[in-house]
N, C-alpha and C positions, 0 to 999 in steps of 0.2 A: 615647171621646174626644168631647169636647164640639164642635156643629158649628152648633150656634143662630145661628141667621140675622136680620140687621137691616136695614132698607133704610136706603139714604143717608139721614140725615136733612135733612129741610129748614132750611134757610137761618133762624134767629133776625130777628126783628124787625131792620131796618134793614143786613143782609147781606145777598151775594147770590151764587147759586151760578157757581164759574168753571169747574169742569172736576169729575168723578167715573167711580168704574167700581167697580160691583156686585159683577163676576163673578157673573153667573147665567147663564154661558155652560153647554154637554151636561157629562154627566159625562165627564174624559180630556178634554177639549177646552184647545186652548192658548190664551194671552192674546190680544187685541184687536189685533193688529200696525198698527192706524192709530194706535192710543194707546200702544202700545209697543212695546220694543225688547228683545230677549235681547240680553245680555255671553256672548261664546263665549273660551272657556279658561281659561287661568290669569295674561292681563292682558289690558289694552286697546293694540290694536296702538303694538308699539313706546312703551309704555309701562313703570312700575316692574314686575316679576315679579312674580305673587304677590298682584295686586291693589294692591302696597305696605304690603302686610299679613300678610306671610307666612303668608297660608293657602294651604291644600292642597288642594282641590276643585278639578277640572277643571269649569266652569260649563257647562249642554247648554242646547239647547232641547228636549230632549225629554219627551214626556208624560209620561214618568215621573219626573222631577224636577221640573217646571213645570207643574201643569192645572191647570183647573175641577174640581171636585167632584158637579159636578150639584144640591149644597144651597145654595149662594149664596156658595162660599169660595173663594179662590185657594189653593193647595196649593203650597208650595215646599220638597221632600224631597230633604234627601242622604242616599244612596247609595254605601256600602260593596263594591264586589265581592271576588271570592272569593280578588284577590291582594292587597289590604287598599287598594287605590286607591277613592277619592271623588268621586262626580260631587256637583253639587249647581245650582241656580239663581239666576239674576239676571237683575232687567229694572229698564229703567228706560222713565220716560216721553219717548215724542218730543218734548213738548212743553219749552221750557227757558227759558220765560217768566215764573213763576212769582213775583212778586214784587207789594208792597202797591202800590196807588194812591199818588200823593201824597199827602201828609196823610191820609192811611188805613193801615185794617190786611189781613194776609192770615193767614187760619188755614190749615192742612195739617193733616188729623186723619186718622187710623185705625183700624178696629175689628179688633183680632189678638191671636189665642192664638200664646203662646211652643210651640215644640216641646216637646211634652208630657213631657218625659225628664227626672230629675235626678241627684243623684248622681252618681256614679261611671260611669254609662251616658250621661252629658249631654257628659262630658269633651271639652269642643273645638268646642261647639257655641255659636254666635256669630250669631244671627239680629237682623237692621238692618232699619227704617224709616227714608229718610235723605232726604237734598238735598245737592247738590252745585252750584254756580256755574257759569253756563253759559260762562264761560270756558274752564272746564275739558276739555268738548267738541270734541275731536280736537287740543288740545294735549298733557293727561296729565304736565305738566311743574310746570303753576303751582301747583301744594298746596303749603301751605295757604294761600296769600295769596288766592285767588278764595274762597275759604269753603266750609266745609260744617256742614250743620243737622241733625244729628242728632237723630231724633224720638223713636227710641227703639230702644236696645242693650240686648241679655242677653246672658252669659256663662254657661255650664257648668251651667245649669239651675238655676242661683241665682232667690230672690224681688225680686230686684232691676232697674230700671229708671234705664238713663240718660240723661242730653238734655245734649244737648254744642255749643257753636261753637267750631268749627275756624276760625284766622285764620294771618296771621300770615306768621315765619317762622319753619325746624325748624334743627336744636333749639332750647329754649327760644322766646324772642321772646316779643312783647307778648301773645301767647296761650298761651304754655307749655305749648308745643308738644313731643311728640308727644299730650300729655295733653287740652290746653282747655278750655277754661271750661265746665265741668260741672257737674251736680248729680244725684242719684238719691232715687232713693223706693221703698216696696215696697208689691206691689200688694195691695189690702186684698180681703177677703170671701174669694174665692178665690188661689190663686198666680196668676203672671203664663203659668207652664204650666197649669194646671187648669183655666183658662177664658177667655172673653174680655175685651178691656180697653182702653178707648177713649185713643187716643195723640196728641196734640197738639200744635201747637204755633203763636204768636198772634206775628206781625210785628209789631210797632207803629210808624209812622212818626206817629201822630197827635197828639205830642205835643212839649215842649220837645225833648225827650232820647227818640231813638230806644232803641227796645227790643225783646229777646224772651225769652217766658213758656213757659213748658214748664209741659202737665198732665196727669194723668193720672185718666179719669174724671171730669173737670169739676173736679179740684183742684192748683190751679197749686204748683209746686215748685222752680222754679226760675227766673232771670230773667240774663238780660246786658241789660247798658245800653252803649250807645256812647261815653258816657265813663271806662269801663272800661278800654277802649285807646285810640291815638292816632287823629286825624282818618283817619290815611291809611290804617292799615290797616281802621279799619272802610270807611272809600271803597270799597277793593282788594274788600273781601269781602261788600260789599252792594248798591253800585252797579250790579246788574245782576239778571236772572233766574236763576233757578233752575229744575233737573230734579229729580224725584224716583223715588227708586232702592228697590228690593226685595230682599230674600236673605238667605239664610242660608250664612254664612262656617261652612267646616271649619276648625278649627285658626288660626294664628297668634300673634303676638306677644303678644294679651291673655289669650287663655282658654288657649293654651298646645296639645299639638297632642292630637290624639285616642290612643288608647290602646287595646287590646283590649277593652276592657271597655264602649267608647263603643259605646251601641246605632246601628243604622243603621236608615234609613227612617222617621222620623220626622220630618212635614211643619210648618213653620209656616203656621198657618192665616187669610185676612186676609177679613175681610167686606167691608168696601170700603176704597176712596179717596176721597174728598173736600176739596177746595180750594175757599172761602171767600173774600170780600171786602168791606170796609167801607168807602163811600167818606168822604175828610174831612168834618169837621163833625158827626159820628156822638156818642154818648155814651162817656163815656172806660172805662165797665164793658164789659171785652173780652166778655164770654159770659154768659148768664144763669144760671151756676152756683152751685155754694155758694160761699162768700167764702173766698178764699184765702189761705193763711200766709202773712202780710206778709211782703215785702224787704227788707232793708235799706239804705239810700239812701247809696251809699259819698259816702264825703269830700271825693274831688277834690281836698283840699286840704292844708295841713301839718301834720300832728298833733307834740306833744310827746313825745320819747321816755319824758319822764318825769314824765309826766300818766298817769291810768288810762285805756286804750287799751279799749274796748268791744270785746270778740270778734265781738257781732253786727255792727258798724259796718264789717266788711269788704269790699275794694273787689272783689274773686273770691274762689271757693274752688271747691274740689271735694268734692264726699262727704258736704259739711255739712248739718244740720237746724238748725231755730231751734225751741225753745221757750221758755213761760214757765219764767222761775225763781222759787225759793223763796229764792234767795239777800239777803240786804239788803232782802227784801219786795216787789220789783217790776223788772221789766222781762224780757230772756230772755238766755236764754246761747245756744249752741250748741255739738249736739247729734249721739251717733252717730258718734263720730269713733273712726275704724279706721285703720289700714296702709295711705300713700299717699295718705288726705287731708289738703288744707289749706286754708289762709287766706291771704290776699293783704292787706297794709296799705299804701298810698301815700304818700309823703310824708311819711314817721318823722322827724323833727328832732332827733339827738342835738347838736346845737351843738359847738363846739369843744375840751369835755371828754369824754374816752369812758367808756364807761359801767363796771361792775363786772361788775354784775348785772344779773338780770331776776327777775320773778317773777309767777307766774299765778292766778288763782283757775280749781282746778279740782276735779273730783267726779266720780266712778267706783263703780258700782254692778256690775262687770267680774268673770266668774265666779272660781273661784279656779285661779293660776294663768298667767290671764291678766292682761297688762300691755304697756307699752310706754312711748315717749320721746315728749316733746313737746321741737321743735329749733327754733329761731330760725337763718334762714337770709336771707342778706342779698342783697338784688339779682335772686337766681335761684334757684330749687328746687336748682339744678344743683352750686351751689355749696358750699363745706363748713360744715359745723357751726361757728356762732358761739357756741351754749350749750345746753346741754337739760339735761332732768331726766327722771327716769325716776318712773310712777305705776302704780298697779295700784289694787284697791278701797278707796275709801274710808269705807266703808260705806253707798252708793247713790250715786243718780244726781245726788238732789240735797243730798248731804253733804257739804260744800265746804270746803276748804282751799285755806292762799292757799302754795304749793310755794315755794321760790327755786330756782336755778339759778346759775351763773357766766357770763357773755358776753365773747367777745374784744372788744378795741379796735376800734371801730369810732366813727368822728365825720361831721358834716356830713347832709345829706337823702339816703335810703334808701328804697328798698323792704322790708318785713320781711315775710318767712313764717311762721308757723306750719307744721311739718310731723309729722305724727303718724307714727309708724315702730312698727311691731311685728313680732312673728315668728307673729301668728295673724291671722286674718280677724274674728277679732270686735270688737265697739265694745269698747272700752279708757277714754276719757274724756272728759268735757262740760269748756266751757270758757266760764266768766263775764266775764273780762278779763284781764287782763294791762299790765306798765310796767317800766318799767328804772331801773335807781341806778345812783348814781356812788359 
């Protein structure tokens, strides 16, 4: 197992260091308890059951789910015993301050190997780097409208990486919720188990339009902007400090629960913590890394239902990539779209005629076999299917066809989804744009 050691790096030109921890504590030695805090059971007092996650790990402080390493690593292992119950760890930080300067930014980064297990032996294994609102501290009632800042999620020993804000209210709401405003990426050179991989993530208050950037190894993947949702629920879930929280969840609602086969005693390994700050006035280039895949700068505003509707010009999604296309010669589609993600559009103006149709430019390079539905959904994920069509290979990724579809009666300003649906985990289809007819 890979256990290569890094110290905190220092603070980039014009940053400045707020808070860190090494872990270069004895080997078996437990965390810093003036810088943190063990979560004991299976919730926080008088709180959801289960974490509100329906996992199944009873959380300890003990050495053996929670130490130093002796090499420079924090060590957080669950724990199988011999009647098939789960111990495992959580800490968070005492401190629950954690938030930009005025007119500045705050970064939260970390250096962590995934628990090194995949397949079929990873089944239920759910290791987090996170934030949670210090509201949330000895209430446990207000999620998600106090926020939380997901730095970085894997599921079931998958190469995949997620950075999520939680807001809002559940179900659905202006964060689409239990899901929120997400995006992933996979980690390059090595997997996100097979070695380590630097996790990120850049407040921005230093601008028109608050924001945050998710990266992974110095390359930014994803972004929320504050005009995303309304005034107030960004207020609810910004306007205050943040903790930051450790562990590895057994089982629950997303990876699903563990199984015989799920190996035990396998530690997620973290090199440090490190919190950051830029004070305003700063340069608006958050980090001095490589240049990262542009965002797409959503709308705000009222688009034409039956104008061509740019896939990349979305105002959220989840799951999504951008790249260039070959389509019409220039600009990008996006990209990598599986089972369960989607697109967000604001402001769809069908006027006072409804529509027929819809139809999309899309391209599928999808092995054989695989396929799935792209759905137009109105208002809410939650909702039912206003049209779809169903795609499989088109002979590559970037082989383009413009599909049609059929769509209910729907009139007046909407929200529209995109939602990719399939019965497999693999990419299915890219998507150039999309418009509606009457």
């Amino acid at each position: 197992m890979t256990t290569t050691h890094a110290a905190v790096p220092a603070p980039p030109t014009g940053w400045s260091s707020v808070w860190s921890d090494d872990f270069n504590g004895s080997a078996g030695s437990g965390v810093n308890t003036t810088d943190w805090m063990y979560d004991i059971g299976h919730s926080y007092p008088g709180g959801a059951a289960n974490w509100g996650t329906g996992e199944i790990a009873y959380h300890t402080d003990s050495r053996q789910n929670v130490y130093q390493d002796g090499s420079g690593n924090l060590a957080i292992k669950p724990i199988r015993d011999a009647n098939g119950n789960w111990t495992s760890g959580r800490i968070e930080t005492r401190r629950t301050d954690f938030q930009p300067p005025q007119g500045g930014v705050l970064a939260v980064e970390g250096r962590i190997q995934a628990p090194n297990v995949t397949g079929a032996e990873a089944q239920g294994y759910w290791p987090a780097f996170w934030m949670l609102g210090e509201p949330f501290r000895g209430n446990y009632w207000n999620w998600p409208s106090i926020g939380e800042i997901d730095i970085l999620e894997n599921v079931n020993g998958t190469n995949t990486v997620y950075g999520t804000l939680h807001c809002g209210t559940m179900p659905g709401g202006p964060c689409n919720e239990t899901v929120g405003l997400g995006g992933n990426t996979t980690c390059q050179g090595t997997t996100c188990q097979a070695g380590f991989h630097t996790y990120r993530v850049e407040w921005d208050r230093s601008g028109s339009v608050e924001e945050m950037r998710w990266y992974l190894d110095g390359r930014q993947y994803h972004t929320v902007r504050e005009t995303q949702v309304d005034a107030t629920t960004w207020a609810n879930a910004t306007e205050h400090g943040f903790f930051v929280i450790l562990n590895v969840a057994i089982g629950g609602g997303w990876p699903g629960n563990p199984t015989s086969s799920t190996r035990s005693g396998v530690p997620m390994l973290v090199d440090y913590v490190a919190v950051y700050s830029r004070a305003g006035g700063g340069s608006s280039t958050p980090t001095p890394t490589p240049t990262p895949t542009p965002t797409p700068t959503p709308t705000s505003g009222a688009r034409d239902a039956y104008s061509t509707i740019q896939a990349e010009s979305y105002d959220a999604q989840n799951g999504v990539q951008l790249e260039a296309t070959t389509d019409s010669g220039a600009g990008q589609n996006v990209s990598h779209l599986a089972d369960g993600d989607w697109l967000r559009f604001d402001g769809v103006d069908f006027g006072s005629t409804p529509p027929r149709n819809f139809s999309a430019r899309v391209a599928s390079g999808a092995a054989g076999g695989v396929s799935g539905l792209v759905e137009v959904k109105i208002d809410s994920l939650a909702n039912p299917s206003a049209g779809s069509f169903a795609i499989a290979n088109t002979g590559g990724w970037q082989s383009w066809r413009t599909v049609p579809g059929n769509v209910g009666g729907v009139t007046g300003k909407h929200t529209v989804f995109l939602k990719f649906t399939s019965g497999q985990p693999a990419d299915f289809v890219n998507v150039n744009w999309f418009t509606f007819g009457r």
